[in-house]
N, C-alpha and C positions, 0 to 999 in steps of 0.2 A: 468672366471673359478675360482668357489671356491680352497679359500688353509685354510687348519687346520692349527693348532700348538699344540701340540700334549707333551705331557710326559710321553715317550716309560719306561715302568716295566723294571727289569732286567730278561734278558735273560732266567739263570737259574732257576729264583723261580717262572717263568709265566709257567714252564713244566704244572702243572695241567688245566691254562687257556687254555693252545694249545693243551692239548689230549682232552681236549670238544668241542673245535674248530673244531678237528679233526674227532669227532665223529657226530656232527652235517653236517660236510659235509659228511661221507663216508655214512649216513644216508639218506642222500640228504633231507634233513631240510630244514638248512640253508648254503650252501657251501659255502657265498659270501669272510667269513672273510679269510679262507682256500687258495680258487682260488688267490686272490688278495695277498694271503701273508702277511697280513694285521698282524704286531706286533701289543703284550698287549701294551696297549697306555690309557692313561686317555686327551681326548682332552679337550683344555683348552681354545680352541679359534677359531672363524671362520668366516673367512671374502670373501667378494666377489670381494676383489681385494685387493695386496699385494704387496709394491716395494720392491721386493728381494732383492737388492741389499743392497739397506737401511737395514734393517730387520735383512740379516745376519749377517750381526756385530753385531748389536740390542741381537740378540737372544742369539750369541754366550758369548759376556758379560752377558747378565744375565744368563745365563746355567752356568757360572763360579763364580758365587757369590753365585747361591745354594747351599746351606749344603746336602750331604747327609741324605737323608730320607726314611721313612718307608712310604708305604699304609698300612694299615686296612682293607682289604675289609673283611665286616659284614658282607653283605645281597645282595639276587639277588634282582634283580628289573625287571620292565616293562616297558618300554614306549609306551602305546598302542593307535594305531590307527589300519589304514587299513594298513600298514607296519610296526609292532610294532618291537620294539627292546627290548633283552633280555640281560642284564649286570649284572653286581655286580657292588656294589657301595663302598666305601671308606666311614668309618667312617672322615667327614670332622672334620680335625685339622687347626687351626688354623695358622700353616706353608702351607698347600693347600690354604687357600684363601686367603694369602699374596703372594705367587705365583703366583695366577690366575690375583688379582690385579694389583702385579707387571708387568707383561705379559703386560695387555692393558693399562695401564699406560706408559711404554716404545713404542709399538708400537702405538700413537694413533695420530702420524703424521704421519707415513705411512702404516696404514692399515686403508683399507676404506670397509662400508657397512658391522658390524659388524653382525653376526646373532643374535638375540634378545635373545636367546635359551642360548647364550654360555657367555654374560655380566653379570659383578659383580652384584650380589643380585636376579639375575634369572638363574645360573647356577648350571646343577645340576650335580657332578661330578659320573663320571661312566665310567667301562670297557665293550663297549661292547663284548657281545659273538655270539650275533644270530641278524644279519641286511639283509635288503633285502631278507625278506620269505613272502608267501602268512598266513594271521591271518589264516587259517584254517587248519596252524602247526604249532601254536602256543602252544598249550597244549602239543605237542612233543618235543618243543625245552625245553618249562620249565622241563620237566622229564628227557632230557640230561644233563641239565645244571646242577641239584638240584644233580647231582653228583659230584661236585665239592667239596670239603673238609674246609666251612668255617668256621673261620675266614682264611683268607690268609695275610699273612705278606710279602707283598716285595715292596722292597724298588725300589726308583724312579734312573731311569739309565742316561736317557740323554733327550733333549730337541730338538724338529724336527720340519717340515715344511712337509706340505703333499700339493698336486696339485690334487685337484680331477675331475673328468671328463673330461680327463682320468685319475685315481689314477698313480702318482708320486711322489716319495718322492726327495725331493730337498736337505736338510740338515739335519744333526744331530751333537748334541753338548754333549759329556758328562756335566755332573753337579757334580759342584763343585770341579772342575779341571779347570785349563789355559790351552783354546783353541787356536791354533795358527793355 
């Protein structure tokens, strides 16, 4: 079972990302991120196998050494295929991809079968908004989405662990606080 690692938004300033969320599903779109619950998240990492145990200590020290930071998000994006995915992306700063580095740098004894997608220098940072929909409401979800108000400023909350198939969330760690 794949597991993310994940850099869940804060709560309060992803309200616009969640009433698109919300409107994509009550549209019946894309319901997937809605049904699942699925927090504003910018994933950072993903691998097809993961020693948790190892890991959450791993994750939780680094979650505590992040500074407080802001996202950027600029602009929506696309990733299209026959399952495309519709996001906003984060103008990348150079505090995001000492993160992302940092991230598989610490875990890279115990995270194994990284996805090639989500490694330094092929990674491309994004929230999604619209996953798991048929391409042929596609043009529907971009006309939900493109009501989102950007730029969007908000800052990075906490650092997590996600279990997917089935979706589980295992751990979260604020950042830039002592986890105990």
């Amino acid at each position: 079972m794949p597991y993310a690692v994940v850099l869940y938004l804060d709560p309060k300033k992803s309200k616009p990302i969640l009433q698109v969320i919300h409107e994509l599903a009550q549209e019946n779109i894309a319901p997937y991120m809605q049904v699942y619950h699925l927090q504003p998240h910018v994933t950072l990492a993903i691998y097809e196998d993961l020693d948790c145990q190892t890991c959450e200590s791993k994750i939780s020290g680094l979650a505590g050494k992040i500074r407080g930071f802001d996202l950027n998000f600029s602009f929506l994006g696309i990733f299209h295929s026959a399952n495309p995915v519709v996001f906003i992306g984060p103008t990348t700063s150079e505090e995001l991809l000492d993160i992302h580095t940092q991230l598989h740098w610490t875990l890279k004894d115990d995270a194994h079968q990284p996805w090639e997608l989500y490694k330094p220098g092929q990674w491309v940072p994004h929230c999604s908004l619209a996953v798991e929909f048929p391409a042929t409401k596609l043009q529907e979800a971009v006309h939900v989405c493109l009501k989102l108000p950007l730029p969007l400023l908000i800052p990075a909350a906490s650092l997590g662990v996600v279990q997917f198939e089935p979706l589980q969330p295992l751990y979260n760690y604020k950042i830039g606080k002592p986890n105990t």
